[in-house]
C-alpha positions in Angstrom: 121.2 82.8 21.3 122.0 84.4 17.7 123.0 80.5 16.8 119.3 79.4 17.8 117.4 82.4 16.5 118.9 82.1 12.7 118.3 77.7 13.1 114.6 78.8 13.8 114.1 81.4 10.9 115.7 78.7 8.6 113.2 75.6 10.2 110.7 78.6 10.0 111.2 79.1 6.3 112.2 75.2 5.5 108.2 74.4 6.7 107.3 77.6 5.1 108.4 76.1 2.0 107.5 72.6 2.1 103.3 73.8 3.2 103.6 76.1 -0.7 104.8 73.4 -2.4 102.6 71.0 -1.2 99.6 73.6 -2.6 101.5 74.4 -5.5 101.8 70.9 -6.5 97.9 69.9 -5.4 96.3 72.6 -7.0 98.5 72.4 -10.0 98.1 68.9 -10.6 94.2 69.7 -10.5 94.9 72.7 -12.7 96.4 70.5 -15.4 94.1 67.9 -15.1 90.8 70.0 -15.6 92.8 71.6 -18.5 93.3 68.6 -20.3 89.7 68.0 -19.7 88.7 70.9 -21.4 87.2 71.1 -24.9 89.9 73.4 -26.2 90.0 77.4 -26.0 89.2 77.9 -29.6 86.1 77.5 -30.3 84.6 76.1 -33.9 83.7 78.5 -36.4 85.6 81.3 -34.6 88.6 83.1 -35.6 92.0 81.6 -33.7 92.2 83.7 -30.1 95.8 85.2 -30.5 97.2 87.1 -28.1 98.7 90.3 -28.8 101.7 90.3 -26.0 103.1 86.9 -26.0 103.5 85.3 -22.2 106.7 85.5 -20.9 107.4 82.4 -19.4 110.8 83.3 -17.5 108.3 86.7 -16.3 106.0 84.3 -15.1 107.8 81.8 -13.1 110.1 84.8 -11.9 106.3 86.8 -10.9 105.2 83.5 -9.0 108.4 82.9 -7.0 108.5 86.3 -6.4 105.0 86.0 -4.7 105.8 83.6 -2.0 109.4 85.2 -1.4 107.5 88.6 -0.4 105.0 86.6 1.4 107.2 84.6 3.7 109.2 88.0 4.2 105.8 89.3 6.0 105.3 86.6 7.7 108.7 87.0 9.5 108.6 90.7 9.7 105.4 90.1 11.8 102.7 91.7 9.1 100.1 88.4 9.7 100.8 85.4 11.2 101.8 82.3 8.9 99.0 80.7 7.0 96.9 77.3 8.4 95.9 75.9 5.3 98.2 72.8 5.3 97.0 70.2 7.8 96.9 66.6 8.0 93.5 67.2 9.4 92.0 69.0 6.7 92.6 66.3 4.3 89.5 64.8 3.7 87.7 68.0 3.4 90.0 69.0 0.5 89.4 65.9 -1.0 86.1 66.2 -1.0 86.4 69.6 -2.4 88.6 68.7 -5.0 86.4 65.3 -6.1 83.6 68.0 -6.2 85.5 70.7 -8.5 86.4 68.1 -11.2 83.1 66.9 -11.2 81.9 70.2 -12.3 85.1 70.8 -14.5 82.4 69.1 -17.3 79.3 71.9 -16.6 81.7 74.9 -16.8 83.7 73.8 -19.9 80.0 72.7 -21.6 79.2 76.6 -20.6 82.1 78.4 -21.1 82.2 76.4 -25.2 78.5 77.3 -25.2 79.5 80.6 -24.7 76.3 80.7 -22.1 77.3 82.9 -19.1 73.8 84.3 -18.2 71.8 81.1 -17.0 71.0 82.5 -13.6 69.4 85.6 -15.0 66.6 83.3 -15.8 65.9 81.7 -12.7 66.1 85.5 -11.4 63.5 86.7 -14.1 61.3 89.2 -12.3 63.3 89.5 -9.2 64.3 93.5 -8.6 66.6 92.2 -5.5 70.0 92.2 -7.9 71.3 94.8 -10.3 71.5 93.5 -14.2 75.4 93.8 -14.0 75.5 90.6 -11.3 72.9 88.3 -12.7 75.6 86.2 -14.9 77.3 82.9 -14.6 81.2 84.7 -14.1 83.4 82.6 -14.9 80.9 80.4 -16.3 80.7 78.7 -12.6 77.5 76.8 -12.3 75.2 78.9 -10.4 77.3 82.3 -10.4 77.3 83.3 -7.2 73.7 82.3 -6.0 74.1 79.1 -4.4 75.5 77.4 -1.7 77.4 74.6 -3.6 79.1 78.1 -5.5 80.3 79.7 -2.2 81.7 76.6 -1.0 83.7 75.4 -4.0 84.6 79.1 -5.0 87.8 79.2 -3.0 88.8 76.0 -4.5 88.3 76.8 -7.9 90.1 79.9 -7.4 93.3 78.3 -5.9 93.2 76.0 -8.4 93.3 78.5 -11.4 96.2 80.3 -9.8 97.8 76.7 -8.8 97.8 77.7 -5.1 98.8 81.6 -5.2 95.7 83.0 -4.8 95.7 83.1 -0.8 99.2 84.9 -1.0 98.2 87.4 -3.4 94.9 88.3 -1.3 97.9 88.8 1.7 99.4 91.5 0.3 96.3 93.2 0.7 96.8 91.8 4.2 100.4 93.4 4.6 98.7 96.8 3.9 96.1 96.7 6.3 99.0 95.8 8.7 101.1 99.1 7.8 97.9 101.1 8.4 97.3 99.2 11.7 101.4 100.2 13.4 100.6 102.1 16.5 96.9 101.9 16.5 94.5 100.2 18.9 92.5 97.7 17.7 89.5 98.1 19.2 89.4 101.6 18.0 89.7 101.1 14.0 86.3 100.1 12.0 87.4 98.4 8.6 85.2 97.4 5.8 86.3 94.0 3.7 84.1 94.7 0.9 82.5 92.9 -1.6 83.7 90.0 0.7 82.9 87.0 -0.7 83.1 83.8 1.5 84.8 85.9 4.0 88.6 84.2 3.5 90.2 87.2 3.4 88.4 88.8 6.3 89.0 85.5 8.4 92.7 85.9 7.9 92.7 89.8 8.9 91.1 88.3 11.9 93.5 86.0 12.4 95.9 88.9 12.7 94.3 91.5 14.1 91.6 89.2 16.5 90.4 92.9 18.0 89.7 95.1 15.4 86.3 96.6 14.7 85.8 94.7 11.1 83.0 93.8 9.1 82.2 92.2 5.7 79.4 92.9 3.0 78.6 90.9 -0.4 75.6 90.9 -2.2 75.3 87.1 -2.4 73.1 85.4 0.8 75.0 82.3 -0.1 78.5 84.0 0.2 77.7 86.5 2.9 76.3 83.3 5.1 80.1 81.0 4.1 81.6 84.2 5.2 79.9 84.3 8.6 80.6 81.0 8.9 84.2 82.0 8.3 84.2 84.3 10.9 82.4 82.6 13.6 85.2 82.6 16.0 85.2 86.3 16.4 81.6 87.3 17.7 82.2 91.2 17.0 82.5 90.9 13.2 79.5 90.8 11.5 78.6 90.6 7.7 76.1 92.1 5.9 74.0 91.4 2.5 74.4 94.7 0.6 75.9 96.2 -2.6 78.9 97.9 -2.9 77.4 101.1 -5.3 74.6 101.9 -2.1 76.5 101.0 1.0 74.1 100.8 3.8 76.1 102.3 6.0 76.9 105.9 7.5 79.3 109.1 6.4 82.5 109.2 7.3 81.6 105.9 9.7 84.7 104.0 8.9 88.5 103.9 9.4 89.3 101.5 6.7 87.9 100.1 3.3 89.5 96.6 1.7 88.5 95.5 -1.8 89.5 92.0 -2.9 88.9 91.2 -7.1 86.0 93.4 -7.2 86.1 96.1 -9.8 87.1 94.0 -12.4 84.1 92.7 -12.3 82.1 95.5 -12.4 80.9 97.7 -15.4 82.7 101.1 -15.7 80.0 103.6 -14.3 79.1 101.4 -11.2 83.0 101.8 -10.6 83.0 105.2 -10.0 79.9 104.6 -7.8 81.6 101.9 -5.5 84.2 105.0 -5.4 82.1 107.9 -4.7 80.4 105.5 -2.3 83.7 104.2 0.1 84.5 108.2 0.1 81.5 108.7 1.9 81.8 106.2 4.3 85.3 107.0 5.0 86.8 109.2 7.7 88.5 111.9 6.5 92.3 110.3 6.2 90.7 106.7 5.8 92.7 104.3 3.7 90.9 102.5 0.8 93.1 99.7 0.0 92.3 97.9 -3.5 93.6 94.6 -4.8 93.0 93.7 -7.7 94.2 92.3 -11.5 97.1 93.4 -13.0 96.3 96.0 -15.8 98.3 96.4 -19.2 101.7 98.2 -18.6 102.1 96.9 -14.7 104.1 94.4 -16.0 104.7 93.8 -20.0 106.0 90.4 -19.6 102.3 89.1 -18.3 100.2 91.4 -20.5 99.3 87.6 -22.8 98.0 86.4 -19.9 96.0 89.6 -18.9 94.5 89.0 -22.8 93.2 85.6 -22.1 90.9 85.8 -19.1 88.2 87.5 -21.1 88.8 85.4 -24.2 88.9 81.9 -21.9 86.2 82.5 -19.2 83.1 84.8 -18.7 85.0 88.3 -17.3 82.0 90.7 -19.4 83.8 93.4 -18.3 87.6 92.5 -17.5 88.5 93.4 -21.3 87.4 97.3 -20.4 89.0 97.4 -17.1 92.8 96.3 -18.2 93.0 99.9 -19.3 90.8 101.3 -17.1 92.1 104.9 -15.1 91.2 104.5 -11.3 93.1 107.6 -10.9 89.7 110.3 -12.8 87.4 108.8 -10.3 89.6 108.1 -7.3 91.0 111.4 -7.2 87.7 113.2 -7.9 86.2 111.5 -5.4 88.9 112.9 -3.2 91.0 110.3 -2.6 95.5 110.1 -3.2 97.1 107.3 -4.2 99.9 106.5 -1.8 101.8 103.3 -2.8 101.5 100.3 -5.3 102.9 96.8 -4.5 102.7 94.2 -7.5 102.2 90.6 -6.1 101.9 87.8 -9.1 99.3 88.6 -11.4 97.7 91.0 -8.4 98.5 94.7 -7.7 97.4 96.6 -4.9 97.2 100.3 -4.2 96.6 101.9 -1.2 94.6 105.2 -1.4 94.1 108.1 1.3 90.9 109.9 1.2 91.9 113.1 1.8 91.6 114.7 5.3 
C-alpha cells in the first residue's frame, strides 16, 4: 500500500510538473515575443531609466521555482484542489486569446511610448458613476477596465507578464483562506473576494470550498459580469458592482475579506478607506487576507524589478505604495497582522480584526 501511495504522489507531482511547464513555456514564449515587439523601454528625449537595485537573476529564478514548489506542496497537503487550466480541450480558446493579445501588443506599446494612460477618462467625461482615481488606461491596456474585450483578455495578459505564475501566486491567497476554513462549516462562513476582477480567483475558492457563503464585488460592469460568468456553476455566489472605499454592504456582516492586486492600485488616502471600510464589515475576529506586490525590503534581490513596473507600464500609484506602511492604518482600524507568506513577486498577509 505505502509502495502505491508514494508511485501516485510521484505520477501526481510528474503531471503537476509537466501542466507548469507547458504554461511556463506558452506564456513565456508570448512574453518574449511581445517584448521584442516593443518599441523599447527608454523613451526618446528622456533620461536612461536605471534602476537603483540591480535584478538578481539567481533571486529570481530561485523566487519562481520557489512558487510552484510551495504550490504543488498545497495541493498535496489538501489546501485546494490541483489547477484545470491545462486541457487539450481548451486549446482553441487559448489560441484565440493569445492571437488576440498580440494583436493588441501594437495599441498598448503605441500607448505606453505615448505615455497616454488616461484615454478612457474622456469617453467617461461627465459621468459621476466612477471615482477620478479609476478612470485611467492601467497598464496602458486598451480600454482600462471598461470593456468587455478588457475583461476577457485581462487574465491572459496577466499570465503572460508573469510567464504563467500569476494563477499560483493568487493561490497562496487560496492556501490562507484554507487555514482559516480548518474545522469550520461551509455553509456557515460569508467571505468577500474583493475588488474581484473577472472572478478567477473567486472561481477557484469555489472550486475548493463549493459550499461556502462567498461573494465578489468590482467596480467594472464588464468584469463583475466575466466574473459571474466565472462563477455560474455555483448559484449561491453572487457578485456585485460596487467600490471597495463604500462597500454596500452591512457591519460586522462578514466572516472573511480577500483582496487580490488591489491596493497597489489605489491612491494612498482611498487605502486607508478600503481599510476602515472591510473593518466595518467584518465580524469581530474576521480575517482580512491581502495579496498583493512585493514592497521594497521583502526581498532585496527583486527590489530592480519592483523599480520597473511604474517606469515600464501605467501603475500611477505603484511608485508610492512599494514603501507604503499597511501597518498605521491597518492597526488603527483595529486590525493585527498575523502571518506573512512571500510567493514570487506576491506577498500575502493575513490580518485579524480584532475581537
Amino acid at each position: 500500500m505505502a509502495i502505491m501511495q508514494e508511485t501516485g504522489k510521484t505520477l501526481s507531482r510528474a503531471r503537476y510538473g509537466a501542466a507548469q511547464a507547458v504554461r511556463a513555456a506558452w506564456y513565456g514564449a508570448q512574453y518574449r515575443i511581445a517584448k521584442r515587439r516593443s518599441a523599447g523601454f527608454n523613451r526618446p528625449g528622456e533620461p536612461v531609466f536605471k534602476p537603483v537595485n540591480p535584478v538578481d537573476t539567481k533571486e529570481l529564478r530561485r523566487a519562481y521555482l520557489g512558487l510552484f514548489a510551495r504550490d504543488r506542496a498545497n495541493i498535496e497537503a489538501g489546501l485546494y484542489p490541483k489547477p484545470e487550466d491545462v486541457r487539450l480541450a481548451d486549446l482553441p480558446a487559448a489560441v484565440s486569446r493569445a492571437r488576440d493579445f498580440m494583436r493588441d501588443v501594437a495599441e498598448v506599446d503605441r500607448r505606453r511610448v505615448a505615455r497616454e494612460g488616461d484615454e478612457v477618462r474622456e469617453r467617461l467625461e461627465g459621468s459621476n458613476r466612477y471615482p477620478d482615481y479609476y478612470q485611467q488606461n492601467f497598464h496602458y491596456q486598451t480600454d482600462g477596465w471598461l470593456s468587455d474585450e478588457s475583461a476577457r483578455l485581462y487574465d491572459h495578459q496577466v499570465e503572460a507578464l508573469f510567464t504563467g505564475a500569476a494563477d499560483a501566486m493568487r493561490r497562496a491567497a487560496l492556501a490562507e483562506i484554507a487555514r482559516e476554513m480548518k474545522g469550520r462549516d461551509q455553509r456557515e462562513v460569508r467571505l468577500l473576494d474583493l475588488a474581484c476582477g473577472t472572478g478567477r480567483f473567486l472561481r477557484e475558492t469555489m472550486r475548493a470550498f463549493p459550499r461556502l457563503q462567498a461573494m465578489g464585488l468590482d467596480l467594472s460592469p464588464n468584469y463583475a459580469e466575466r466574473a459571474r460568468e466565472m462563477v455560474a456553476p455555483w448559484a449561491h455566489v453572487d457578485v456585485i458592482e460596487g467600490q471597495a472605499e463604500v462597500l454596500p454592504l452591512e457591519d460586522e456582516s462578514l466572516d472573511m475579506i480577500v483582496s487580490i492586486y488591489l491596493f497597489h492600485e489605489l491612491p494612498e488616502k482611498i487605502r486607508g478607506k478600503v481599510i476602515e471600510e472591510a473593518a466595518r464589515v467584518l465580524k469581530p475576529g474576521g480575517a482580512f487576507i491581502v495579496a498583493d506586490s512585493l514592497q521594497f525590503g521583502d526581498n532585496d534581490g527583486l527590489d530592480g524589478i519592483l523599480e520597473y513596473f511604474p517606469e515600464g507600464f501605467h501603475e500611477p500609484y505603484y511608485k508610492a505604495y512599494l514603501g507604503w506602511d499597511f501597518a498605521p492604518a491597518m492597526e488603527a482600524a483595529g486590525f493585527k497582522k498575523e502571518r506573512t507568506q512571500l510567493a514570487f513577486l506576491t506577498k500575502v498577509n493575513v490580518w485579524r480584526k480584532s475581537a
